[in-house]
C-alpha positions in Angstrom: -40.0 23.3 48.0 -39.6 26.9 48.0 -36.9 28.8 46.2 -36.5 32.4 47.2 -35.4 34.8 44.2 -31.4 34.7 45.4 -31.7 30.7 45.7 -32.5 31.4 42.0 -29.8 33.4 40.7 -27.4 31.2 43.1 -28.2 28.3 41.1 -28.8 29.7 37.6 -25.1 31.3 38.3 -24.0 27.5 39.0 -25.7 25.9 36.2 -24.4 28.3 33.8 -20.7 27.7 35.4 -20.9 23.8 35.3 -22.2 24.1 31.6 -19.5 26.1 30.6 -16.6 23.9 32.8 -18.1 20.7 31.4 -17.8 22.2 27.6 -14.4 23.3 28.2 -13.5 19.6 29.6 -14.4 17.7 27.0 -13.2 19.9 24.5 -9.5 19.6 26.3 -9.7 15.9 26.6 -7.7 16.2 23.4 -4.7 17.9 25.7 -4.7 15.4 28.5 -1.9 13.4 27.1 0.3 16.3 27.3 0.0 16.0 31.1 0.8 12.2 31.5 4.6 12.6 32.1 4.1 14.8 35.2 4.1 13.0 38.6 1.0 12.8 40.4 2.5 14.1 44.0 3.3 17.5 42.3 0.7 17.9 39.8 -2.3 16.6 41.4 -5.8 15.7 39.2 -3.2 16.3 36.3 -5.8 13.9 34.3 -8.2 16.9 33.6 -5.7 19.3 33.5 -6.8 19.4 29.1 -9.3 21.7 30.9 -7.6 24.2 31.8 -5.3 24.3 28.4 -8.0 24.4 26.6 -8.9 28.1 28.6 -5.4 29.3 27.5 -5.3 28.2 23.9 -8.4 29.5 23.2 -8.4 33.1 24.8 -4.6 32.7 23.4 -3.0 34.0 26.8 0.7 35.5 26.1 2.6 35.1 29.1 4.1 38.9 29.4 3.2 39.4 32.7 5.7 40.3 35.5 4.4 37.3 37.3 4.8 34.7 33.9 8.6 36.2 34.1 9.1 35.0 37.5 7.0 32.0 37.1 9.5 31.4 33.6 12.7 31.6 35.4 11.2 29.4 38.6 10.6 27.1 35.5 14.5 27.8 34.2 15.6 26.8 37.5 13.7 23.2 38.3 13.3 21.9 34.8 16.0 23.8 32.4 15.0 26.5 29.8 14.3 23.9 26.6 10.8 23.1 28.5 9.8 26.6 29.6 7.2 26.8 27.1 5.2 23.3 28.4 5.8 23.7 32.0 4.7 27.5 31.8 1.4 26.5 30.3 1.1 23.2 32.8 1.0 25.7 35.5 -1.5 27.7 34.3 -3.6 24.9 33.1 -3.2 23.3 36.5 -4.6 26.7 38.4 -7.4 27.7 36.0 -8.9 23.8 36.4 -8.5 23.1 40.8 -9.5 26.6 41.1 -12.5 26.0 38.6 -13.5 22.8 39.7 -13.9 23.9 43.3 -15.9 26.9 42.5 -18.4 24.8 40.0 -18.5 22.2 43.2 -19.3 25.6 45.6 -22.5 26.6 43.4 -23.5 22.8 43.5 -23.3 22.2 46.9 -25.0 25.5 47.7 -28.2 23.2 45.6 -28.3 20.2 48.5 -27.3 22.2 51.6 -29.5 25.6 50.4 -26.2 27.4 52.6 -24.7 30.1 51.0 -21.8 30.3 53.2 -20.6 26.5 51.8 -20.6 28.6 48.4 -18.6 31.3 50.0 -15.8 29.0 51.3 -15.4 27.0 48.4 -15.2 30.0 46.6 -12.3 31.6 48.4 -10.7 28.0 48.4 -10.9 28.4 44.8 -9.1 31.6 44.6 -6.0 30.5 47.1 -6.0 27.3 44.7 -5.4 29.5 42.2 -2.2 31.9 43.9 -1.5 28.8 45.8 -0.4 26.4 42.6 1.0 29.4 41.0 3.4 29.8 43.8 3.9 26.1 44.6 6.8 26.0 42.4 8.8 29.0 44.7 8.2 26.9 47.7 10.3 24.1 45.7 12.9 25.8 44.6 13.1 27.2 48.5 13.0 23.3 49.5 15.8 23.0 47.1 17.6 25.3 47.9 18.2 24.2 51.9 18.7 21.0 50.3 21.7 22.1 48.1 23.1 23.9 50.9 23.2 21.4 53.3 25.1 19.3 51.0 27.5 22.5 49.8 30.2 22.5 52.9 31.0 18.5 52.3 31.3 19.4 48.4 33.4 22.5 49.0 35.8 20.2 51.4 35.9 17.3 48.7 37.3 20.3 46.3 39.4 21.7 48.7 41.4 18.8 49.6 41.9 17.5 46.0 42.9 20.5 44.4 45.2 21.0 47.3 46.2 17.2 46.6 47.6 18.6 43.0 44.2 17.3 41.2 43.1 20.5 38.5 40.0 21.4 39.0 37.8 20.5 36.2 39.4 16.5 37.3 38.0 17.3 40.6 35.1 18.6 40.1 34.0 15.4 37.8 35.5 13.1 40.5 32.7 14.9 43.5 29.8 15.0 40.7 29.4 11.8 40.2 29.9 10.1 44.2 26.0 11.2 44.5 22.7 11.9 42.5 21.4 14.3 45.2 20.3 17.9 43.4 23.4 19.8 44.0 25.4 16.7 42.4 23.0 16.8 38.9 23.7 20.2 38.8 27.9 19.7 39.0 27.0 16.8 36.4 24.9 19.1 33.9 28.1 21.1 34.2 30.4 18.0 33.6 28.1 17.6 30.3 28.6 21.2 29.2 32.2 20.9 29.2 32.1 17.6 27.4 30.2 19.1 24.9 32.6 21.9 24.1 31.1 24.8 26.7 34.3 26.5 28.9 34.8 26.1 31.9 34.3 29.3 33.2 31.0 29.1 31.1 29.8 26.0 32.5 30.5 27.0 36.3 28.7 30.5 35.6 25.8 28.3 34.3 26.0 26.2 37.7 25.5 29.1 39.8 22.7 30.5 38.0 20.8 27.8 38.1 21.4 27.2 42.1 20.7 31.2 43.0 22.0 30.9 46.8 24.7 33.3 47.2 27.3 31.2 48.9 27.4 29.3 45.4 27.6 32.4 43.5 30.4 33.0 45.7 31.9 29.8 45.1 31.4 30.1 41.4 33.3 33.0 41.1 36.3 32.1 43.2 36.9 29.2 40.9 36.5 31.4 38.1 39.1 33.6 39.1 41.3 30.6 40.3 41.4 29.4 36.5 42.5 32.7 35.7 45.1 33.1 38.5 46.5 29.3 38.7 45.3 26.2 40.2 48.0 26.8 43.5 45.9 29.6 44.4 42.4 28.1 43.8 43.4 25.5 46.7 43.8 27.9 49.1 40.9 29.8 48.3 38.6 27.0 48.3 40.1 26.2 51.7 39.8 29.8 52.9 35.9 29.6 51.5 35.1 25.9 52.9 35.9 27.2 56.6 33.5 29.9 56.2 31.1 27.5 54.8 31.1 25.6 57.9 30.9 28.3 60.0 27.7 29.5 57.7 26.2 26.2 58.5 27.0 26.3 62.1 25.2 29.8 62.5 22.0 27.9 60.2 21.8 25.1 62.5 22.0 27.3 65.5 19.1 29.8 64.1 16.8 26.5 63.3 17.4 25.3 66.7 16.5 28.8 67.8 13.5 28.9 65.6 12.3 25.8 66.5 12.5 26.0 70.7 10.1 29.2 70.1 8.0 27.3 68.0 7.4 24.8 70.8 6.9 27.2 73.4 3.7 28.1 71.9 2.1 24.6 73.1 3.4 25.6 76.5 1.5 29.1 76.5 -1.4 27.0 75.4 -1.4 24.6 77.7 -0.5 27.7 80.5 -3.7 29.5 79.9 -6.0 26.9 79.5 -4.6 25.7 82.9 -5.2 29.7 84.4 -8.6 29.5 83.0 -8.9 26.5 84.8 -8.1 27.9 87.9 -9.5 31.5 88.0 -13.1 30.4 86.6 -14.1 28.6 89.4 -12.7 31.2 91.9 -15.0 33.6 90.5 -17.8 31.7 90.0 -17.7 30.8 94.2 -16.9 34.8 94.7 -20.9 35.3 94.1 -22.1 32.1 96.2 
């Protein structure tokens, strides 16, 4: 068989890359245990990820970048600050070994097809691995954030009407917390545990809207802030006065998505429309020459 001299270089480049991905392998199987609490759905071939770790601790990466900031307070957000460090370093061990493992595979399937453009696509597949799985954690916090506020107007009524019952608010907000474990409910309960553990209340709600970043809850947040301070007969009615335009924000959201999603299905229709024209006006010039 005949190798011409850029089959050559093609596959010494591959050799050299597999040599070097399998050395850096089973030096991290020493770090694959580190990986065995994270759930398979979201961390997917976490088994190898020792790889990968192995890369960082040994060119000793900092994480100073303006991307590792806004990768850390992602991290802040989803998991809490106390495991910044490990999930920071998950990430990045996670990117450096997909987005290696599909570039070594490029460079050896390039070997049994002889096609460079194979090499090419698994190539660039290995570069969006690598800016895809460091942005996959945006996309859930996104995810989780539509969540939360789909559940916000029903919490925001459950406050309303039991402060306006004569229930304070800290009693309140412990009696919603616990009637559901859905995201925005662990968050109200983190803040419950905060305040049992000696944190203020104004400090533990301030906490709660950081950590759920959507404005209407920063909104919320601080009109139960200043209710403490001004009385609990005004935090009623201003939990009442922000639950309507809760509703009304949801009623707008829902009208939007409907929106959204009648323009996404006309795009079948325009499909369907011009493959039916072609249809049509093909053969009308094909018998304009007969």
């Amino acid at each position: 068989m005949y190798f011409s001299t850029f089959d050559i270089i093609i596959l010494i480049i591959g050799f050299i890359l597999l040599i070097g991905w399998l050395i850096c392998f089973f030096m991290g199987l020493q770090y694959n245990q580190l990986f065995d609490v994270l759930e398979e759905k979201e961390y997917p071939f976490k088994e190898v990820y020792g790889m990968g770790y192995f890369i960082i601790q040994k060119i000793n990466y900092q994480f100073k970048s303006k991307a590792d900031r806004e990768l850390r307070q992602a991290i802040d957000i989803l998991y809490g600050k106390k495991y910044e460090d490990y999930y920071l370093r998950t990430v990045y061990a996670q990117k450096i070994t997909i987005s290696s493992m599909l570039a070594v595979l490029g460079f050896a399937l390039y070997g049994l097809a002889n096609d460079v453009l194979v090499t090419v696509i698994l190539l660039v597949f290995a570069v969006a691995a690598f800016f895809y799985f460091g942005s996959a954690l945006n996309k859930r916090i996104e995810k989780r954030s539509e969540e939360m506020l789909r559940d916000f107007s029903e919490i925001i009524s459950k406050l309303a009407l039991l402060t306006n019952a004569g229930m304070i608010l800290s009693d309140a907000w412990r009696e919603v917390a616990f009637t559901s474990n859905r995201i925005i409910y662990t968050e109200m309960q983190l803040a419950v545990e905060e305040i049992d553990n000696g944190v203020s209340e104004v400090e533990a709600f301030y906490h709660f809207g950081s950590r759920c970043l959507i404005p209407e809850i920063k909104k919320f947040t601080s009109t139960i802030v200043q209710g403490l301070v001004k009385g609990n007969s005004e935090l009623a009615s201003m939990l009442q006065q922000q639950s309507k335009e809760v509703w009304n924000s949801r009623k707008q959201n829902v009208r939007r998505k409907g929106e959204k999603a009648a323009s996404k299905l006309m795009i079948p229709i325009y499909i369907m429309f011009i493959g039916i024209l072609i249809m049509v006006v093909i053969p009308i010039f094909a018998n304009i020459g007969t």
